[in-house]
C-alpha positions in Angstrom: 159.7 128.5 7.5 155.9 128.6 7.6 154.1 125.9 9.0 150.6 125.5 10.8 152.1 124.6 14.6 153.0 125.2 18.0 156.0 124.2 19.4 158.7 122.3 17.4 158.9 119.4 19.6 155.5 119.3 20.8 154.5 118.5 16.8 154.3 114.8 16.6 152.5 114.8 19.9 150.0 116.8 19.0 149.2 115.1 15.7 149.1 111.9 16.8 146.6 113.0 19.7 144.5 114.7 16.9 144.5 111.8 14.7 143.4 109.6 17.8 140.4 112.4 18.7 139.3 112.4 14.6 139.1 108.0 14.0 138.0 106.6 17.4 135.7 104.1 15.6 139.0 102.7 14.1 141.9 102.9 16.0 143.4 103.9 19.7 146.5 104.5 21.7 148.2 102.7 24.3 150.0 103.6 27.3 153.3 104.4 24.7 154.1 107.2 23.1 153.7 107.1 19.3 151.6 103.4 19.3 148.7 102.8 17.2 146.6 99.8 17.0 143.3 98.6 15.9 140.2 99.6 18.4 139.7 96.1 18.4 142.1 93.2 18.4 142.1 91.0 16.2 142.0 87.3 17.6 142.7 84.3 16.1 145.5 85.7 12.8 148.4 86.5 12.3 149.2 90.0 13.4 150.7 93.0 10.8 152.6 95.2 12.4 154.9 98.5 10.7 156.3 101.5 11.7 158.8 104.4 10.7 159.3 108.3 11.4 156.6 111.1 11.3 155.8 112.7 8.3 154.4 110.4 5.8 150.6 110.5 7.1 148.7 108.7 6.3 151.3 106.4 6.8 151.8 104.5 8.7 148.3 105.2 11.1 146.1 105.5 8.3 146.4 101.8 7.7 145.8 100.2 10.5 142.4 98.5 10.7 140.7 95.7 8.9 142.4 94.3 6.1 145.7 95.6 6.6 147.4 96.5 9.9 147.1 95.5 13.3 149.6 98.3 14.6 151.6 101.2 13.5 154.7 103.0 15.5 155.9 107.0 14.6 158.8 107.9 15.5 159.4 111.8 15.3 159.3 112.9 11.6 162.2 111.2 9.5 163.2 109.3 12.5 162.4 105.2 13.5 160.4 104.4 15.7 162.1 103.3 19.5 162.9 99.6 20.0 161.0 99.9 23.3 157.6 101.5 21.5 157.7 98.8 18.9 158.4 96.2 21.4 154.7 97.6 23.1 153.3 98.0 20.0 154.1 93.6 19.4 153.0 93.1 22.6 149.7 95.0 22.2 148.3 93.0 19.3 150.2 89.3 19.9 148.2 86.2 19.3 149.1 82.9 18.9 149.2 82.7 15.2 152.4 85.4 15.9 153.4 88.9 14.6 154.5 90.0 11.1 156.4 93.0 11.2 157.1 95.0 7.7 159.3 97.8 7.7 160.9 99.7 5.2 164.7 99.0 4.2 166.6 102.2 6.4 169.0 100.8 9.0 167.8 102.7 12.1 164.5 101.1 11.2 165.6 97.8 10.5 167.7 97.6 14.1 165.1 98.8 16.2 162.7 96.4 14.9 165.1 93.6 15.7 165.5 94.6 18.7 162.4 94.8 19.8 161.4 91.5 18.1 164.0 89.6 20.5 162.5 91.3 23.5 158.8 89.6 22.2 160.5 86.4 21.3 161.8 86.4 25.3 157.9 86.7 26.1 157.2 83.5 23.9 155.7 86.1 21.1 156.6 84.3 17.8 157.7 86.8 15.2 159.0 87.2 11.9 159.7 90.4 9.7 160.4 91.4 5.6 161.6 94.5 4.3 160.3 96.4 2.1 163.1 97.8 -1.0 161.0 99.2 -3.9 162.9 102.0 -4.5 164.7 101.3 -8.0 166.4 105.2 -7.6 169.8 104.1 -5.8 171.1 100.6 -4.6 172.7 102.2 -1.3 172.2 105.7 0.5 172.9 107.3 3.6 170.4 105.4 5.3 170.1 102.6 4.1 172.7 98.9 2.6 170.7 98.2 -0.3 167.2 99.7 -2.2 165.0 102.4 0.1 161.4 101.2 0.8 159.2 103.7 -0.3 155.4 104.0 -1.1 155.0 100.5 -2.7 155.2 99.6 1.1 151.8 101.0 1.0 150.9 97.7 -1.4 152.9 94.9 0.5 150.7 96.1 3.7 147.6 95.7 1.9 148.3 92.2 0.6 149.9 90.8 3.8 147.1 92.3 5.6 144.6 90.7 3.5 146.3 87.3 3.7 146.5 87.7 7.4 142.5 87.6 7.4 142.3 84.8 5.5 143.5 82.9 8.8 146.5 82.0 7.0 150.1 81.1 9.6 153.0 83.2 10.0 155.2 81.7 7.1 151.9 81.9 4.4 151.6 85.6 5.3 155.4 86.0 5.2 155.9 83.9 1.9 153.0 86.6 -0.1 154.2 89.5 1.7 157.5 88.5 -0.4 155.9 87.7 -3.3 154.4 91.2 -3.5 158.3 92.6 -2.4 159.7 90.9 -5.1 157.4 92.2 -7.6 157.0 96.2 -6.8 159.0 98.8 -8.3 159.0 102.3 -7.6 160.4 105.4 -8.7 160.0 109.3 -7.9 160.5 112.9 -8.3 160.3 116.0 -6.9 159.9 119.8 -7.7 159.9 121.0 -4.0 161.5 119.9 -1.3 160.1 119.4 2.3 161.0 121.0 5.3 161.4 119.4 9.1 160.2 121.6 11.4 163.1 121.0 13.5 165.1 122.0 10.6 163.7 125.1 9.9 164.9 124.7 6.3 164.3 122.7 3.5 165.8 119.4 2.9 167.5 120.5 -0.6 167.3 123.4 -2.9 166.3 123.5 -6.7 166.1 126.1 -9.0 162.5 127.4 -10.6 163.0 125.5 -13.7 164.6 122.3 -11.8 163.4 118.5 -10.4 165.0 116.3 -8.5 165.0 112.7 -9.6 165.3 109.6 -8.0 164.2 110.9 -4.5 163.4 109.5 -1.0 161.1 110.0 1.5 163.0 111.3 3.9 163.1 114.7 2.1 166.8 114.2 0.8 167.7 115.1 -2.4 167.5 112.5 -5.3 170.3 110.9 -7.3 170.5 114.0 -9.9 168.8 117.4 -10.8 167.3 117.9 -14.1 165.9 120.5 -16.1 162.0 120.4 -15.4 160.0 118.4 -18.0 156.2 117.7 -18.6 154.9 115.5 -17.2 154.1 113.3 -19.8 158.2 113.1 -20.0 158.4 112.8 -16.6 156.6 110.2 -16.3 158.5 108.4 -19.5 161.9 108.7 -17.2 160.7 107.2 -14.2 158.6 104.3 -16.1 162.2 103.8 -18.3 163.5 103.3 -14.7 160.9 100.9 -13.3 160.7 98.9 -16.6 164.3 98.3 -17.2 164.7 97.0 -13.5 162.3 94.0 -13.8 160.2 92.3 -16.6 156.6 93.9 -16.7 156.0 92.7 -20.6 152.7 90.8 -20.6 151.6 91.1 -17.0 148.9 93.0 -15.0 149.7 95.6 -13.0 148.4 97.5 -9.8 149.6 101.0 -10.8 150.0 103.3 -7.4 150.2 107.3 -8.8 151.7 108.6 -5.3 151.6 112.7 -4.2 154.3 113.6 -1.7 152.2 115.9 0.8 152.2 119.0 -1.5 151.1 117.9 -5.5 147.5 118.9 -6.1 145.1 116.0 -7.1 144.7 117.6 -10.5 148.4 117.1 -11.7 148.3 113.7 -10.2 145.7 112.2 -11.8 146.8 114.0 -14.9 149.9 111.6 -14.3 147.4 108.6 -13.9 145.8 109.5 -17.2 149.4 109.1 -19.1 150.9 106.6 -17.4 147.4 104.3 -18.6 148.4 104.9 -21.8 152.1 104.1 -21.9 151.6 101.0 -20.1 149.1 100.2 -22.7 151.6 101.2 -25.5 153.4 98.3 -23.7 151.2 95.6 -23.1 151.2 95.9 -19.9 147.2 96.0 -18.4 146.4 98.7 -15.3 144.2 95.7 -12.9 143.6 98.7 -10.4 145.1 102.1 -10.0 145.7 103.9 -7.1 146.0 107.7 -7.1 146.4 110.5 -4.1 148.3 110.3 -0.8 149.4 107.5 0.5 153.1 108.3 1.6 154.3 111.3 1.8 157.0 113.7 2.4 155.2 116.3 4.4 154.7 119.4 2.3 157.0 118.2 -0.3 155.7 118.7 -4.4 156.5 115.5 -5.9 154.8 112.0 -6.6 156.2 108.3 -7.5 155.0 105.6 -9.3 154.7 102.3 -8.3 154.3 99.1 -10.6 152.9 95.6 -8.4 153.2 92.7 -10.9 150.1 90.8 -10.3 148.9 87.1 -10.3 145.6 85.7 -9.7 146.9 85.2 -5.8 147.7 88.9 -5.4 145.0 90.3 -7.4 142.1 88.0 -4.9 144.3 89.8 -2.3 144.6 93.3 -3.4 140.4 93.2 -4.0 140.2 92.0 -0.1 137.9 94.3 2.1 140.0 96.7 3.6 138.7 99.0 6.4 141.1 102.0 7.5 141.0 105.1 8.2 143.4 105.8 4.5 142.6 102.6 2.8 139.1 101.1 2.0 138.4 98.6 -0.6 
């Protein structure tokens, strides 16, 4: 293992401290360990909150701010947050329009977050949660009862966050933040895996002329391993996928082209520049494409695409003015 650190444990630590040190104008800690929030509250809305493990950056940090979230909470890398640091983190940015929380679909995530939301419900903090499940790769896995949220989280933030601005109450916020869930589909692949420091070693193992489809971003392996493709066929697979899992014919899209830590910019937007056209070959119209980092997998060389089904409520929402330190509009 070759990696650009110190000690093992003291990893997390020291990026959050650095990330902290490089965004003041946007964000700060608190007096817990792994808390992010906005450097100003946010009065008077409906506060977003998220969180998960270490190793997605920008996510989950890089979108706290105007327009999208009012708090984040990393855990160590693959690993949720505490109950106690996201109990803080509801505490920090309460109001009394009440707190949103959106984390992905794993169960470590999902119990800690309920936890913490009845220790801020005992404090008279009004809360309410949705999980994110865009993952159309497997219905169940190791760490999860049902689909895996993965970067099409990235999306339901944005709108929620936007909608939270508007002044909107808890339920409104709730109700699009579903809306968007309901309509987001994503799907990925991998040609390298990742490797946890802890770990020492990767998270699977694939031949030189090997993927591995259908994966996480956890850095376990997909649902199968396949002779590597083009991309152009590549990205025919995972659309197949995405397409065949909920009716895109005749809508607008917002089209999110994700790397997972380790893809260059180069192959991703060559990914952008074919999936335009086979969505057009469809009659489905790009509204807005997203392409780079936005939820990664460390070093891992992979990328997903996600597919948000759009109407004129989402659209208003995804165009919102967004201000973080990984996400302006």
């Amino acid at each position: 293992m070759k990696k650009f650190i110190n000690a093992v444990e003291n990893v997390e630590k020291e990026m959050l401290s650095g990330l902290f040190k490089a965004h003041p104008d946007k964000i700060k800690p608190i007096d817990c360990e792994g808390v992010i929030v906005r450097k100003e509250k946010s009065e008077n809305k409906v506060a977003v909150i998220t969180g998960g493990g270490s190793g997605h950056e920008p996510s989950f940090g890089g979108y706290v701010g105007k327009g999208m979230l009012d708090a984040a909470v990393a855990g160590a890398i693959y690993t949720s947050p505490a109950a106690d640091h996201i109990y803080e983190a509801l505490k920090a940015v309460a109001t009394d329009k009440g707190v949103l929380m959106i984390p992905m679909n794993y169960t470590g995530d999902i119990m800690n977050f309920e936890m913490a939301a009845e220790m801020a419900q005992m404090d008279g903090i009004e809360t309410d949660m949705v999980v994110t499940n865009d993952d159309v790769a497997v219905d169940n896995s190791l760490y999860t009862v049902g689909r895996r949220g993965v970067a099409g989280t990235v999306l339901v933030h944005k709108i929620a966050g936007a909608m939270a601005e508007t002044g909107a109450n808890l339920q409104e916020v709730k109700a699009v933040a579903e809306k968007a869930i309901d309509n987001v589909r994503t799907m990925g692949v991998a040609i390298n895996p990742s490797t946890i420091p802890a770990a020492g070693k990767p998270g699977f193992e694939l031949n030189d002329d090997e993927m591995e489809i259908g994966i996480g971003i956890h850095g376990e392996p997909g649902v199968k391993k396949d002779k590597l493709k083009t991309a152009n066929e590549i990205c025919d697979m995972l659309l197949d996928k995405i397409l065949s899992d909920l009716d895109y014919s005749g809508s607008e899209v917002a089209l999110l082209v994700n790397g997972s830590g380790g893809t260059p910019l180069m192959e991703l937007y060559l990914i952008n520049n074919y999936v335009h056209e086979a969505l057009a070959s469809k009659g489905i119209k790009i509204y807005k494409s997203f392409v780079g980092n936005y939820m990664t997998s460390i070093e891992q060389e992979g990328f997903s695409l996600t597919l948000l089904k759009l109407d004129e409520q989402l659209k208003t929402l995804l165009d919102a003015p967004a201000d973080t330190i990984a996400f302006k509009e």
